[in-house]
N, C-alpha and C positions, 0 to 999 in steps of 0.2 A: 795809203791810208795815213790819217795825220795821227798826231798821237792823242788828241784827243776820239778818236774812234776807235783805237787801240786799247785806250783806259775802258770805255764803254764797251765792247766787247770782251775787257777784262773782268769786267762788272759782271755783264749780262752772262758768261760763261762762269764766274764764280758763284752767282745766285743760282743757276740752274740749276749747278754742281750740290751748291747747299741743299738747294730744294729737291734735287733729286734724293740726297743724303737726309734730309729731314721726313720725307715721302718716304722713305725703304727703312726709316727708322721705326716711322709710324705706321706704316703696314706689315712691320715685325711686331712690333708691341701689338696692332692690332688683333694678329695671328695666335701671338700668347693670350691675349685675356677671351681671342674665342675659343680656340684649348681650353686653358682654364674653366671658363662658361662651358666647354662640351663636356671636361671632365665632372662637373659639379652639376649638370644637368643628369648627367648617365649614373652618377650617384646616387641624385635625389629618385632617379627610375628604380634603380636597384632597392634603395631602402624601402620604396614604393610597394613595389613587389613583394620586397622579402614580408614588411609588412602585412602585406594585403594577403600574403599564404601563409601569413601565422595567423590571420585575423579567419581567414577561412579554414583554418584548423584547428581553432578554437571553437568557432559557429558547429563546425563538425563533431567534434568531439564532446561539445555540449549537447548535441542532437542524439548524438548517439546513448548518451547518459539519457537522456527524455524520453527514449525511446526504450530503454532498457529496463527503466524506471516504471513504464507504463505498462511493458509487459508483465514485470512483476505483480504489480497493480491488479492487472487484468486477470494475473494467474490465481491470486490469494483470493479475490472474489469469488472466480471462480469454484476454486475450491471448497471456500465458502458457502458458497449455493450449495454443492455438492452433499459437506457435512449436513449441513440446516437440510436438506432433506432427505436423508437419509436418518436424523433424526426427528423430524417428522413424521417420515414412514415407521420404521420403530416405537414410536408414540403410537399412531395408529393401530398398529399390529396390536401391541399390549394392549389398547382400550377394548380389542375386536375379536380377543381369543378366545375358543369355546369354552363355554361356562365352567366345566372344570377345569380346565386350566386356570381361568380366569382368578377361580378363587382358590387355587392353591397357592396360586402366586400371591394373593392376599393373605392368606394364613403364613408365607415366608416372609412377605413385609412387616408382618408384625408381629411374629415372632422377632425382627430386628430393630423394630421402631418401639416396641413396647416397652413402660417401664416397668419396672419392681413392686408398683401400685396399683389399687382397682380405678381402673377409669371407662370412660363410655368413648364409644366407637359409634361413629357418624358415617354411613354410606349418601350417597346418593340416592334419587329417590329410584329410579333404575335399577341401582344394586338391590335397593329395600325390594323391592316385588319379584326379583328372581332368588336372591337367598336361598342355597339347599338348606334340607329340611333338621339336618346335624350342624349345622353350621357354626353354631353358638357354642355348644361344648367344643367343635373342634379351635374356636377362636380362644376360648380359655385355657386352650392345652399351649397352645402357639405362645400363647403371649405370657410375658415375666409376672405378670399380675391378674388379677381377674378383670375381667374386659364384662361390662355390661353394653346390651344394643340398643341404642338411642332410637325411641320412635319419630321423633323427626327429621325427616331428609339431610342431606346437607348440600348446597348450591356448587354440587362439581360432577363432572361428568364420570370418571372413574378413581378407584382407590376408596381411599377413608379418610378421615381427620380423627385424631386421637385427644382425648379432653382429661387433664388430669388436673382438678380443680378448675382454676382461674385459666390453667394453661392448655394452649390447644396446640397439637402439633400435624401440621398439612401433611398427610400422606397419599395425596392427589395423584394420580401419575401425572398432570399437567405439572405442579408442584414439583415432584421426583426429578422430571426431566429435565426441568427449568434451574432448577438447584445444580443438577450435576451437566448441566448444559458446556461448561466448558473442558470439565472432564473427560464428557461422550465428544464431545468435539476433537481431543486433542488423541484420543484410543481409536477414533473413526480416521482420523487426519496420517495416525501411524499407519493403518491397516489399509487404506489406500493409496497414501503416499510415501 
C-alpha cells in the first residue's frame, strides 16, 4: 500500500471514528431529551389527573350541596303544606262548631277584643239568623263595654267585626287566622316537628 492509500485510509478510519463518536454523541443527547420529554410528558399526565380528580371532586361536592340544598327545600315546603293545612282544617272546624259552641267562642273573643267603650258588633249575615235568643245581654256581660247589635250583615263568613266610632276592628275568624297565621304556623311547626 503506497502512502498515499495509507493517509486515505488514515482519513477514512478517523472520519468513521469521528462519525461514529459524533453518532453515540447524538444518540445519547437524543436519549436524554426523550427522557427529558418522557419525564415532562408523565408530569403533564400526572397534573392532568390530579387535576381532573380535584375537578371531579369539586363537581362532586357541589352536587352533593345541590342535592342537599334541595332536600331541604323540598322538606320546608313540605312542611309547609302540612302547617297551611292543618290550619286550614282548624279554620274549618272553628267556622263549623255547633252552635253553642260556636257562640261561646264568640262571647270569649270579645270579651278579649272588646274595648272599655259602647260600640256595635257586626255578624255575618248567617250568624244574624241563628243568634240564641239571650245572646245580647250575654254579649254585654262579655264585653268591657256595652256592645250594641248592628242590623246590618257584615260581608264575612264567621266571627264579628267590632265598630267603635270611626274604628272598626276584624274579628273574622278568616281575620283571626290570618293575623296569627305565623304564630299558629310556628306552635303547629313545634308540635309536629
Amino acid at each position: 500500500m503506497s502512502g498515499i492509500d495509507k493517509i486515505i485510509q488514515e482519513i477514512e478510519t478517523n472520519a468513521a471514528q469521528s462519525c461514529d463518536s459524533v453518532l453515540a454523541h447524538a444518540r445519547q443527547k437524543a436519549d436524554m431529551i426523550i427522557a427529558d420529554a418522557q419525564k415532562e410528558a408523565d408530569q403533564i399526565i400526572a397534573d392532568g389527573k390530579e387535576r381532573t380528580a380535584a375537578h371531579v371532586a369539586d363537581i362532586k361536592k357541589r352536587g352533593d350541596s345541590a342535592a342537599e340544598l334541595e332536600e331541604k327545600r323540598v322538606m320546608l315546603y313540605t312542611k309547609q303544606q302540612i302547617i297551611n293545612t292543618m290550619l286550614g282544617e282548624g279554620l274549618s272546624t272553628a267556622k263549623n262548631l255547633p252552635k253553642d259552641e260556636y257562640f261561646n267562642l264568640i262571647l270569649d273573643m270579645v270579651g278579649k277584643y272588646s274595648l272599655e267603650d259602647k260600640g256595635v258588633i257586626f255578624f255575618g249575615e248567617n250568624d244574624n239568623h241563628r243568634l240564641p235568643a239571650d245572646f245580647l245581654s250575654k254579649l254585654n256581660q262579655a264585653a268591657k263595654g256595652g256592645i250594641v247589635l248592628s242590623s246590618k250583615p257584615a260581608l264575612i263568613d264567621a266571627g264579628f267585626i267590632l265598630k267603635y266610632g270611626g274604628i272598626e276592628q276584624n274579628c273574622s275568624f278568616d281575620a283571626i287566622f290570618a293575623g296569627e297565621a305565623e304564630n299558629l304556623s310556628d306552635k303547629a311547626g313545634r308540635l309536629l316537628f
